[in-house]
PQR file with spaces between the fields and no chain letter, atoms N, CA, C, O and H, PARSE charges and radii, in Angstrom:
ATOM       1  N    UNK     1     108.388   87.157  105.851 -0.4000 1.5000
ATOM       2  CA   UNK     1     108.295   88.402  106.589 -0.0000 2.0000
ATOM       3  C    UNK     1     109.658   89.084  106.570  0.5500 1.7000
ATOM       4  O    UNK     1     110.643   88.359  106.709 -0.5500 1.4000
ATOM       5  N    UNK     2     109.850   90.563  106.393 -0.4000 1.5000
ATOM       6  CA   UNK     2     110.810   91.479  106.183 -0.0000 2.0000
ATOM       7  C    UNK     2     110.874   91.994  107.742  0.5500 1.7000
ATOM       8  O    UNK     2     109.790   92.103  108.315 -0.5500 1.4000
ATOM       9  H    UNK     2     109.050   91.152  106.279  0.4000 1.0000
ATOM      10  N    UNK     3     112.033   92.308  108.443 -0.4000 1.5000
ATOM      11  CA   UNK     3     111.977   93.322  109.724 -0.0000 2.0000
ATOM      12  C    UNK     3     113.447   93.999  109.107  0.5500 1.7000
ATOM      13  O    UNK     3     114.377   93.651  108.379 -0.5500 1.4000
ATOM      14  H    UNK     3     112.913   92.220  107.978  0.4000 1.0000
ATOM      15  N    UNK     4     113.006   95.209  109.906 -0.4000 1.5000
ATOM      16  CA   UNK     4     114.340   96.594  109.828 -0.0000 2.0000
ATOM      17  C    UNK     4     114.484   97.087  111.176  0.5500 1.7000
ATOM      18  O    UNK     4     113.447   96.963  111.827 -0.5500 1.4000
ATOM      19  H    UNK     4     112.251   95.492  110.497  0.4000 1.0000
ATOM      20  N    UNK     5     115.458   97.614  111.799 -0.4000 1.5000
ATOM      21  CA   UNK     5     116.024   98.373  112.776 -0.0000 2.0000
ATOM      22  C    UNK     5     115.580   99.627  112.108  0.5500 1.7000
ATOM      23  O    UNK     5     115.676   99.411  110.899 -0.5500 1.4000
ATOM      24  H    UNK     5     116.301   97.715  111.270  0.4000 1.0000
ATOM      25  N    UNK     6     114.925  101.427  112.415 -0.4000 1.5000
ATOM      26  CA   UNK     6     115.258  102.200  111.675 -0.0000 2.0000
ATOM      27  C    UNK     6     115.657  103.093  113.168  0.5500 1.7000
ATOM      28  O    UNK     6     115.305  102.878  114.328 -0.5500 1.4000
ATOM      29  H    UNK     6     114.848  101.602  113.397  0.4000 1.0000
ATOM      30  N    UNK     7     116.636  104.286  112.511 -0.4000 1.5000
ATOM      31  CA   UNK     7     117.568  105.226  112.997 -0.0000 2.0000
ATOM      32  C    UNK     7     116.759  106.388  113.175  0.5500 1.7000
ATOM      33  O    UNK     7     117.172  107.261  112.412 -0.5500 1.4000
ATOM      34  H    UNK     7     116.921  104.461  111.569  0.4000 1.0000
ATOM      35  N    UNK     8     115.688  106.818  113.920 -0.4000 1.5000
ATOM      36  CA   UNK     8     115.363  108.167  113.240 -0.0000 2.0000
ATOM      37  C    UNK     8     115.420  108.993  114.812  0.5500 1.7000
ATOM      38  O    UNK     8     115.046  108.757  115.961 -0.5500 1.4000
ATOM      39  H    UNK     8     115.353  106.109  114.540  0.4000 1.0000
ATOM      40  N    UNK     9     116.034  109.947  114.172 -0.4000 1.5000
ATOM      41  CA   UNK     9     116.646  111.316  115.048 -0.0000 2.0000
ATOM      42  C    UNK     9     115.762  111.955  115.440  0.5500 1.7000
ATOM      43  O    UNK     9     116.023  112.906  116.177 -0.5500 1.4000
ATOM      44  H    UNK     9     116.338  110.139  113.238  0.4000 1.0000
ATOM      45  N    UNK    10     114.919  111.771  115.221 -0.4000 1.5000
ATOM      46  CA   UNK    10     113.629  112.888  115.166 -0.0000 2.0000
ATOM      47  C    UNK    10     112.619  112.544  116.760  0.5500 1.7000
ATOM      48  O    UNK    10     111.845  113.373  117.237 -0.5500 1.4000
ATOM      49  H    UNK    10     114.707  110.999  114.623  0.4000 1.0000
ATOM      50  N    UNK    11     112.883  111.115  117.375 -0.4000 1.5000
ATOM      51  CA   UNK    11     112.296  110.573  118.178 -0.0000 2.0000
ATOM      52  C    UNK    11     112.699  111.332  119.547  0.5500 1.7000
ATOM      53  O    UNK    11     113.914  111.244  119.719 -0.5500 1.4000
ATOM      54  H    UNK    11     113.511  110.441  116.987  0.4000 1.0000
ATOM      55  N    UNK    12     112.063  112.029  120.542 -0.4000 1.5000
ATOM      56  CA   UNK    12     112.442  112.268  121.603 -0.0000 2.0000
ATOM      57  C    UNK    12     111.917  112.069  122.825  0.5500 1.7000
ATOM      58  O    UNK    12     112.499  112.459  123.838 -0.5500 1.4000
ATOM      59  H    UNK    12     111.076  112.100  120.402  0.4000 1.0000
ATOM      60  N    UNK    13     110.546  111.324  122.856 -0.4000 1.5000
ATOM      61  CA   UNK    13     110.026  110.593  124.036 -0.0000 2.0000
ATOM      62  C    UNK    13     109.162  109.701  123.479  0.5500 1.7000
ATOM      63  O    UNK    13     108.959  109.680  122.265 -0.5500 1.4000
ATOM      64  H    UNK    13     110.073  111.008  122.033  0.4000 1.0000
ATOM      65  N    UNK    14     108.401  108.637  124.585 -0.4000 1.5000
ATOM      66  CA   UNK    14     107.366  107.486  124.290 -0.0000 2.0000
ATOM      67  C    UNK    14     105.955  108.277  123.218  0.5500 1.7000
ATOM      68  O    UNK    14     105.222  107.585  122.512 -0.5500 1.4000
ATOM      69  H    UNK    14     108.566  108.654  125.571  0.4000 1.0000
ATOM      70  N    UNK    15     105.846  109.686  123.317 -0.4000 1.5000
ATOM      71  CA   UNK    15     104.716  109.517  122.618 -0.0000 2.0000
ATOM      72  C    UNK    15     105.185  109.813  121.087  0.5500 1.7000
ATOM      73  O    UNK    15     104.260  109.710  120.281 -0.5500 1.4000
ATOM      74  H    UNK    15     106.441  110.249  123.890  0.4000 1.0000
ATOM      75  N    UNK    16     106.507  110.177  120.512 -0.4000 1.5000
ATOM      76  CA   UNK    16     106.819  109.780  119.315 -0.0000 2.0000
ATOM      77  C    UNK    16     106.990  108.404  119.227  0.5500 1.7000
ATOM      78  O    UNK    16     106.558  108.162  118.100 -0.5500 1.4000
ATOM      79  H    UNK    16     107.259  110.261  121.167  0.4000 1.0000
ATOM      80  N    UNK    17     107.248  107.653  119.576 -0.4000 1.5000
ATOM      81  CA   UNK    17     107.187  106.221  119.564 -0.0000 2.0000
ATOM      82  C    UNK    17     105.865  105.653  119.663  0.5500 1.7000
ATOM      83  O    UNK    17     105.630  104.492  119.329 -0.5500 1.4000
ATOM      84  H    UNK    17     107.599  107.850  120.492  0.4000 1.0000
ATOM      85  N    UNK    18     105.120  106.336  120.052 -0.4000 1.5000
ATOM      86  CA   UNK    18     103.204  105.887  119.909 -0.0000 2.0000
ATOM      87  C    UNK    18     102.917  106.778  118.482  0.5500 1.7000
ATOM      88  O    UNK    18     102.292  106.581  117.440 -0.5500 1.4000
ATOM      89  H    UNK    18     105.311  107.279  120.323  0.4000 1.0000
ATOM      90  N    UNK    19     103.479  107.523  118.871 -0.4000 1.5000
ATOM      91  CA   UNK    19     102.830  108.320  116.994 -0.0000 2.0000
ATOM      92  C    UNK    19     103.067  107.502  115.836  0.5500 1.7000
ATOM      93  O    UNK    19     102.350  107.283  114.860 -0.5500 1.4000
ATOM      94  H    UNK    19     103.987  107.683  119.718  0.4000 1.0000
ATOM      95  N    UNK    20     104.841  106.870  116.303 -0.4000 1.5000
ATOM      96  CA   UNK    20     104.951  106.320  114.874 -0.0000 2.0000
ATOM      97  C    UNK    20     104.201  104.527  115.041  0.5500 1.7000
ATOM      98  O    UNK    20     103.466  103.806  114.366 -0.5500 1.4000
ATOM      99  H    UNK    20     105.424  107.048  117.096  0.4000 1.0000
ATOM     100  N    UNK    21     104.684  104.475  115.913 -0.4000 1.5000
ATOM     101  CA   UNK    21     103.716  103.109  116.030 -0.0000 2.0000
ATOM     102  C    UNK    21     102.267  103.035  115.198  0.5500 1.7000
ATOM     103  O    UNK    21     102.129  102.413  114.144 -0.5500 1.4000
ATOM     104  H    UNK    21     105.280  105.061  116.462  0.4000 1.0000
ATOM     105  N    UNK    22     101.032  103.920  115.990 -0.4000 1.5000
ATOM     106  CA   UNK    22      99.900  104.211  115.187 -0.0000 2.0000
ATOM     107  C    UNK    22      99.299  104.527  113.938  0.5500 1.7000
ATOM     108  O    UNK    22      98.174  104.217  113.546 -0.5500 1.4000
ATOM     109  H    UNK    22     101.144  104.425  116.845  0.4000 1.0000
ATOM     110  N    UNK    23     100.789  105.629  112.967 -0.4000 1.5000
ATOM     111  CA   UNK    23     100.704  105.373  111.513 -0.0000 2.0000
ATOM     112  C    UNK    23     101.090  103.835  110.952  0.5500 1.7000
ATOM     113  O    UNK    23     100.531  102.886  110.402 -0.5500 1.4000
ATOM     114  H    UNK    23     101.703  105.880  113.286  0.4000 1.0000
ATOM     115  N    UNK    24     101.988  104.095  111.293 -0.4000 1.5000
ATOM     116  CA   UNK    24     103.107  102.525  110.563 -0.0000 2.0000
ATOM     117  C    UNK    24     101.845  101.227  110.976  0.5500 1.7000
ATOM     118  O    UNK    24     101.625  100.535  109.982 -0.5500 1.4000
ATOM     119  H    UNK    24     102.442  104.866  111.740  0.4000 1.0000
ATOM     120  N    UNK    25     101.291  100.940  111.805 -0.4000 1.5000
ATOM     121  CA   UNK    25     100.607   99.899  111.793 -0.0000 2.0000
ATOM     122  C    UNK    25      99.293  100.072  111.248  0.5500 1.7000
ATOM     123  O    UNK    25      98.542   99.108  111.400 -0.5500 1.4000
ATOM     124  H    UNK    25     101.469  101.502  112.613  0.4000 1.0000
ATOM     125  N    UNK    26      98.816  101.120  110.622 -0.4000 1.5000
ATOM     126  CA   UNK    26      97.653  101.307  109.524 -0.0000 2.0000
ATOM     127  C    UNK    26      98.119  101.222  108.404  0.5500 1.7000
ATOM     128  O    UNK    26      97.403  101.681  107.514 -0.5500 1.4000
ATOM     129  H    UNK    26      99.426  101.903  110.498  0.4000 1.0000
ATOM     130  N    UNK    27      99.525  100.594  107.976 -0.4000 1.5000
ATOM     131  CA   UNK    27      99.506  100.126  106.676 -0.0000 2.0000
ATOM     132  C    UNK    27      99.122   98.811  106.575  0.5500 1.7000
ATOM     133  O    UNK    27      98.832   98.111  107.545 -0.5500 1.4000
ATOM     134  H    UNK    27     100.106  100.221  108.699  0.4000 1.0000
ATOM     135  N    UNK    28      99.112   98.402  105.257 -0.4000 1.5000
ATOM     136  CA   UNK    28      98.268   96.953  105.150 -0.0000 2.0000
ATOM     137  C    UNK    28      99.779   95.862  105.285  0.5500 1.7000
ATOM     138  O    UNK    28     100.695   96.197  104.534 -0.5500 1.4000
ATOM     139  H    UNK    28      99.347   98.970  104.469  0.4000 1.0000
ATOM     140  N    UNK    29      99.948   95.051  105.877 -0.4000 1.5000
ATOM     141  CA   UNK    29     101.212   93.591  106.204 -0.0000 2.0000
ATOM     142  C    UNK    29     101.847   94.637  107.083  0.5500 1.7000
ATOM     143  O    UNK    29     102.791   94.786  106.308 -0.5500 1.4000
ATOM     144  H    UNK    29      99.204   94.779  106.487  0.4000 1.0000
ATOM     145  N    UNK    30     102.092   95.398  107.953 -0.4000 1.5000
ATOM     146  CA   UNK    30     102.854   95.970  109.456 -0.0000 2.0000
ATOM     147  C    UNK    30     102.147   94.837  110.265  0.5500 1.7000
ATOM     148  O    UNK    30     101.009   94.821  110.735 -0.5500 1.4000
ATOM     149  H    UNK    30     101.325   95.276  108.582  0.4000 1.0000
ATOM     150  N    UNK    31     103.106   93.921  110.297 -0.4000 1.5000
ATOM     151  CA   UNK    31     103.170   92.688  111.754 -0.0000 2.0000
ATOM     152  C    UNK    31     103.695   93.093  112.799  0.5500 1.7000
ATOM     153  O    UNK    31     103.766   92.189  113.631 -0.5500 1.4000
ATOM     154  H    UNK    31     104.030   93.934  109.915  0.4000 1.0000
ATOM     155  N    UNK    32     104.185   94.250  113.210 -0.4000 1.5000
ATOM     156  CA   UNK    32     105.274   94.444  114.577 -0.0000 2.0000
ATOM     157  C    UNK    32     105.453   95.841  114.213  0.5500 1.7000
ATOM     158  O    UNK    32     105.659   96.330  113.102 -0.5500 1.4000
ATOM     159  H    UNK    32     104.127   94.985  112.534  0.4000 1.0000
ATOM     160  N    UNK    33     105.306   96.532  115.643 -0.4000 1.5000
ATOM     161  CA   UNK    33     106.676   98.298  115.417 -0.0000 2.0000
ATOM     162  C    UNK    33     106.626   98.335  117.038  0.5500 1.7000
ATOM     163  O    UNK    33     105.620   98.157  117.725 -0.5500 1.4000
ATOM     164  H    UNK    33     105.138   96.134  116.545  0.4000 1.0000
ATOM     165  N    UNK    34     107.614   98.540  117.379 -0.4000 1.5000
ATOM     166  CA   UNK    34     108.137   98.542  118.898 -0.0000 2.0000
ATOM     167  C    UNK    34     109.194   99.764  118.422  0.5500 1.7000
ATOM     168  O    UNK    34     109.777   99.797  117.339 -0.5500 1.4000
ATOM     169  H    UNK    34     108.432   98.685  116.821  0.4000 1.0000
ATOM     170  N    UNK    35     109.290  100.681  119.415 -0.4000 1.5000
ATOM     171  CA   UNK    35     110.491  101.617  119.302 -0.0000 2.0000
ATOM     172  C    UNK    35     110.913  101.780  120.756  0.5500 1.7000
ATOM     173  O    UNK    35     110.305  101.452  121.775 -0.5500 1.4000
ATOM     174  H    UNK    35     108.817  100.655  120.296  0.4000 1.0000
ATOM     175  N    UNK    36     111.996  102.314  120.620 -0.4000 1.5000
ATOM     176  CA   UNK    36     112.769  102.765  122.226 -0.0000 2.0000
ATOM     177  C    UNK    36     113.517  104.471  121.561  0.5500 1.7000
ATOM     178  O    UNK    36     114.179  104.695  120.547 -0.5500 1.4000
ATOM     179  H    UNK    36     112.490  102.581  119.792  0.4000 1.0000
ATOM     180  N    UNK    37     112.956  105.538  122.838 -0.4000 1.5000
ATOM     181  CA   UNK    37     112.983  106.701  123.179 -0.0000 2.0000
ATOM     182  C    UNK    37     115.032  106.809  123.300  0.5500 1.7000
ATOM     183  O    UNK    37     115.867  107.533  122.758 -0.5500 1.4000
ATOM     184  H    UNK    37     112.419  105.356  123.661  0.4000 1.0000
ATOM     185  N    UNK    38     115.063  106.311  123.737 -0.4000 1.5000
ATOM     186  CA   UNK    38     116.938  106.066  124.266 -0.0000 2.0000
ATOM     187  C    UNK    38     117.382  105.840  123.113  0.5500 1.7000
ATOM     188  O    UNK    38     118.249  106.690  122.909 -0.5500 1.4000
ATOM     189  H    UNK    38     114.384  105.723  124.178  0.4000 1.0000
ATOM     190  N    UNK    39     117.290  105.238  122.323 -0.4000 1.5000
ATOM     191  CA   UNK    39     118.374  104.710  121.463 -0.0000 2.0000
ATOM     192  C    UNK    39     117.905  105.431  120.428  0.5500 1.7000
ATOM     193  O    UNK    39     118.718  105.813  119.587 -0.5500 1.4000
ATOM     194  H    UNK    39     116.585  104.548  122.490  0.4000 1.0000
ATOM     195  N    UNK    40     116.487  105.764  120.282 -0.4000 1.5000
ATOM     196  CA   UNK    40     115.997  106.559  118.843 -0.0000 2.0000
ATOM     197  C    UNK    40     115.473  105.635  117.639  0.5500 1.7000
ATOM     198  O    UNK    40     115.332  106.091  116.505 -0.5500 1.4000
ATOM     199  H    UNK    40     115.826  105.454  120.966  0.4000 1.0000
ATOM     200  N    UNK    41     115.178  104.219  117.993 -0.4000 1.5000
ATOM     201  CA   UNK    41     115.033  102.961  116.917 -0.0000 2.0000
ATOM     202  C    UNK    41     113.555  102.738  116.531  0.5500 1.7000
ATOM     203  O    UNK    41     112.601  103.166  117.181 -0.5500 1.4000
ATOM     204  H    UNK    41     115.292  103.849  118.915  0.4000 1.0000
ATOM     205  N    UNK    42     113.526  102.461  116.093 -0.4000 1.5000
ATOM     206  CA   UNK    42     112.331  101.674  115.745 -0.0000 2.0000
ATOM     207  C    UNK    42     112.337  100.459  114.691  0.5500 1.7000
ATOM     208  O    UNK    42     112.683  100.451  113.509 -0.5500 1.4000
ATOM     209  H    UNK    42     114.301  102.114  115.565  0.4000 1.0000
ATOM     210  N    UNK    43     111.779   99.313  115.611 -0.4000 1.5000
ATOM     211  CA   UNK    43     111.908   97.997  114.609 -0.0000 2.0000
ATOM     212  C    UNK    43     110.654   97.627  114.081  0.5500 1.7000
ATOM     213  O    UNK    43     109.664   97.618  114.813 -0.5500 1.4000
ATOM     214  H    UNK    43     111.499   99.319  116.571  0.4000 1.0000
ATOM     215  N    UNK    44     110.583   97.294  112.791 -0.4000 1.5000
ATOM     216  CA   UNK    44     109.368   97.271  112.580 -0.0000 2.0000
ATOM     217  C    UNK    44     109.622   95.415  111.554  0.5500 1.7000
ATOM     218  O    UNK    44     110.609   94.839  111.096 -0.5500 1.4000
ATOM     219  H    UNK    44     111.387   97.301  112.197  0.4000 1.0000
ATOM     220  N    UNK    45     108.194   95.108  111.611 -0.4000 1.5000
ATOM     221  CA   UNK    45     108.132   93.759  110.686 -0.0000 2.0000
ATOM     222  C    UNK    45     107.197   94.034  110.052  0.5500 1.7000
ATOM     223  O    UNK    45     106.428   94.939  110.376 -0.5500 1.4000
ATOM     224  H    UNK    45     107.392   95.576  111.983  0.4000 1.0000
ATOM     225  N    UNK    46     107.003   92.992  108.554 -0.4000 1.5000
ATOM     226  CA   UNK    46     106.314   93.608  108.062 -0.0000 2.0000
ATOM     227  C    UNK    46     106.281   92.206  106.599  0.5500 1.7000
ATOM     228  O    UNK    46     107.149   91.395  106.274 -0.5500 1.4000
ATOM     229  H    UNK    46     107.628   92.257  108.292  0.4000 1.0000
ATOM     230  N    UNK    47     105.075   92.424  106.115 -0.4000 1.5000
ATOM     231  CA   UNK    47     104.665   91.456  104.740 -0.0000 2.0000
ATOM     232  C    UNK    47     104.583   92.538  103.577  0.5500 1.7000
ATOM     233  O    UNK    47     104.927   93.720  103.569 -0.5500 1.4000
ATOM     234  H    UNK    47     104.371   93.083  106.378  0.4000 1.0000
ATOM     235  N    UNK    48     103.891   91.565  102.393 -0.4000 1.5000
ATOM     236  CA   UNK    48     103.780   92.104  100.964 -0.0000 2.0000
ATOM     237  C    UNK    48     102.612   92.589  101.727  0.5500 1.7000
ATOM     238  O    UNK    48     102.385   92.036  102.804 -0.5500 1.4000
ATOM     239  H    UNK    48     103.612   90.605  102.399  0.4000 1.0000
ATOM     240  N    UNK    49     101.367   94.124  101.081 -0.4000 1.5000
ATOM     241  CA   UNK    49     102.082   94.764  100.156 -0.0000 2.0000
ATOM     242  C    UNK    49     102.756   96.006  101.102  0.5500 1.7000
ATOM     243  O    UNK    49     102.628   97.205  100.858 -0.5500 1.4000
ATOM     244  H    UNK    49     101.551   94.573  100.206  0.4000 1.0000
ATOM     245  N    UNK    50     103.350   95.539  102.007 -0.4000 1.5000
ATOM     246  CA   UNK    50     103.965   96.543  102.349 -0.0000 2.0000
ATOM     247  C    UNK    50     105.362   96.687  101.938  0.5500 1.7000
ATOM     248  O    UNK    50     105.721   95.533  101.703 -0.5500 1.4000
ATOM     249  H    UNK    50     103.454   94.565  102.205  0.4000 1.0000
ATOM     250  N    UNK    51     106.250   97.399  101.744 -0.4000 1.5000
ATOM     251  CA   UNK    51     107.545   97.442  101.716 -0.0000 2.0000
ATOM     252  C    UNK    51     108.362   98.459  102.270  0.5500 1.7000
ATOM     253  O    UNK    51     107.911   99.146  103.186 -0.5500 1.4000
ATOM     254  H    UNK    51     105.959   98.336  101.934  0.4000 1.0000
ATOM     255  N    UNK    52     109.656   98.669  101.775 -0.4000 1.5000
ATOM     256  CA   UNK    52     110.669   99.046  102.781 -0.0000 2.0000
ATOM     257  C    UNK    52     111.155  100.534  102.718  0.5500 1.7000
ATOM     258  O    UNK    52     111.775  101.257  103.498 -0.5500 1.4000
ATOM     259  H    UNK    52     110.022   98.111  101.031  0.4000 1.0000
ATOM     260  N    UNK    53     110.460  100.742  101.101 -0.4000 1.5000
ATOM     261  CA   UNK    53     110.372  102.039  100.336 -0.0000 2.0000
ATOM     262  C    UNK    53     109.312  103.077  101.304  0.5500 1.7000
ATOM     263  O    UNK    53     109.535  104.197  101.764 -0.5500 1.4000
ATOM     264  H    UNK    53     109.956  100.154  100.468  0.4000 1.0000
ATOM     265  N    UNK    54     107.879  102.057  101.410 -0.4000 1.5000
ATOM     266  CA   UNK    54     106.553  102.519  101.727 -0.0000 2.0000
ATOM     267  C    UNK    54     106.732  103.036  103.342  0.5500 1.7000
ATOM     268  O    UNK    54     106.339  104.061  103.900 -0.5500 1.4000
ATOM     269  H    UNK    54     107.698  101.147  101.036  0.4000 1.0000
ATOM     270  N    UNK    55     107.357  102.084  103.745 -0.4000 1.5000
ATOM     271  CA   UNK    55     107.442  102.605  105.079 -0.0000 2.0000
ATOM     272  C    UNK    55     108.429  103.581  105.554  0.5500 1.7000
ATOM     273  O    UNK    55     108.317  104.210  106.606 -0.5500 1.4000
ATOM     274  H    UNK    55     107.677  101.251  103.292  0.4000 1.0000
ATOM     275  N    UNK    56     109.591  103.693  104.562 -0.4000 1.5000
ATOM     276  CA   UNK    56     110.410  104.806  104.721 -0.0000 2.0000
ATOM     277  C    UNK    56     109.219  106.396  104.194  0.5500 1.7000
ATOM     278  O    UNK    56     108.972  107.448  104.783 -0.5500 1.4000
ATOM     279  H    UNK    56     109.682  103.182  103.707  0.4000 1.0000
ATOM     280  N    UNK    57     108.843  105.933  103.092 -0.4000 1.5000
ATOM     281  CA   UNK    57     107.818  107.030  102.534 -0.0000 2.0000
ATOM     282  C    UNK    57     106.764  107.687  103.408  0.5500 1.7000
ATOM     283  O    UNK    57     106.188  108.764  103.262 -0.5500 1.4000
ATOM     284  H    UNK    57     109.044  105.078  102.614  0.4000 1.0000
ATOM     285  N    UNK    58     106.681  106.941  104.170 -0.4000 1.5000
ATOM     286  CA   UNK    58     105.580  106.703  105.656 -0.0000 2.0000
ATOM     287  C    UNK    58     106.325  107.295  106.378  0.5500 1.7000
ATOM     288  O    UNK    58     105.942  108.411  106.024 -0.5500 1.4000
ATOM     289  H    UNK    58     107.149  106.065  104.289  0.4000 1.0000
ATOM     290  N    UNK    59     107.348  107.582  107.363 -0.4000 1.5000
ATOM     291  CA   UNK    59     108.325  107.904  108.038 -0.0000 2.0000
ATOM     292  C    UNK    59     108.018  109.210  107.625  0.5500 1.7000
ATOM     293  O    UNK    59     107.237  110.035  108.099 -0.5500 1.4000
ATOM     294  H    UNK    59     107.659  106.676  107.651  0.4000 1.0000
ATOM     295  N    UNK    60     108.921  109.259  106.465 -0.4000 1.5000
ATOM     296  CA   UNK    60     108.827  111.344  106.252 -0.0000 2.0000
ATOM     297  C    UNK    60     107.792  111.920  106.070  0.5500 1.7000
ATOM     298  O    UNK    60     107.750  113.059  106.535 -0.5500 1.4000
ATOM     299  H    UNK    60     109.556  108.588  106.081  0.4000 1.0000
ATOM     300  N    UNK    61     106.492  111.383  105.307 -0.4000 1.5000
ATOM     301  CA   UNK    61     105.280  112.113  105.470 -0.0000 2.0000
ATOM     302  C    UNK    61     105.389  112.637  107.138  0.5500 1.7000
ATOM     303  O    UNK    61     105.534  113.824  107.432 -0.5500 1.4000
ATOM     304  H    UNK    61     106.527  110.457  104.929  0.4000 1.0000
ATOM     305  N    UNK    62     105.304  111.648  108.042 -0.4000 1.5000
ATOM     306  CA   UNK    62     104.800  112.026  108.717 -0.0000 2.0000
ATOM     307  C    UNK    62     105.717  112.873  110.328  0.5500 1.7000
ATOM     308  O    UNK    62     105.467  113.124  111.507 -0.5500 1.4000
ATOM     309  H    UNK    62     105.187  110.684  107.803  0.4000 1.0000
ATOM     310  N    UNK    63     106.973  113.041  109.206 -0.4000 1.5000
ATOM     311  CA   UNK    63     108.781  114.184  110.040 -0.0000 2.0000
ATOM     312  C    UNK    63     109.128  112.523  111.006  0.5500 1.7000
ATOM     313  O    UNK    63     109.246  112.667  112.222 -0.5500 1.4000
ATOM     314  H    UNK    63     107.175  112.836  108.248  0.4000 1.0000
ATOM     315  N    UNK    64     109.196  111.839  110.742 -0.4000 1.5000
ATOM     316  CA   UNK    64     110.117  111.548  111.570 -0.0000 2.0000
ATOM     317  C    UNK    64     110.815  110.353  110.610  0.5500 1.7000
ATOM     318  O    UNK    64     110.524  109.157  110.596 -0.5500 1.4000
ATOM     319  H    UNK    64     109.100  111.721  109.754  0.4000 1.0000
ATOM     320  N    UNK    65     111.854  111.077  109.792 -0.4000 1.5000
ATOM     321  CA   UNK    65     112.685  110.363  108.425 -0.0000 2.0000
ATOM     322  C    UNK    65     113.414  109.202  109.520  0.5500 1.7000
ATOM     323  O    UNK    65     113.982  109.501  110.570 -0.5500 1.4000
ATOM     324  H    UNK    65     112.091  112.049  109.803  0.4000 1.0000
ATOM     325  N    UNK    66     113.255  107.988  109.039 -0.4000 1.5000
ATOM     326  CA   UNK    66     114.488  107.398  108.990 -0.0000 2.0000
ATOM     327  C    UNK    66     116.227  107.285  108.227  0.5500 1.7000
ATOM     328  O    UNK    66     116.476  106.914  107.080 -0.5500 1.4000
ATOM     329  H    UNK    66     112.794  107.745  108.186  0.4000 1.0000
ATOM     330  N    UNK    67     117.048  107.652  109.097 -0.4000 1.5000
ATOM     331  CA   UNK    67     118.465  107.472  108.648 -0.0000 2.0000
ATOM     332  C    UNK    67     118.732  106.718  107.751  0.5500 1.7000
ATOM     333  O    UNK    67     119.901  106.578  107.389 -0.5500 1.4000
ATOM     334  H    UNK    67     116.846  107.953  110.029  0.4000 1.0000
């Protein structure tokens, strides 16, 4: 299993942190996404075939790029 910290600026209360939660865990191997509003993070875990590309690719589709 892969986990990342991601940076994204774009986060400004709990329901961007439910938005991204709800995409990111309809990919196929997303084991975990927890984010915090304060710090702007989101940690996510994750298996094959997901990867680190896909979920960044995932991120900007949907505006909220990770750093």
């Amino acid at each position: 299993m892969e986990k990342q910290d991601f940076i994204i600026p774009n986060i400004t209360c709990g329901h961007c942190v439910m938005a991204i939660k709800n995409e990111l865990s309809e990919m196929d191997g997303i084991r975990a996404v927890d984010g915090n509003p304060e710090s702007k993070t989101m940690h996510v875990e994750w298996d094959a075939p997901t990867t680190l590309a896909l979920i960044k690719d995932k991120l900007q589709e949907i505006n909220y790029p990770a750093e």
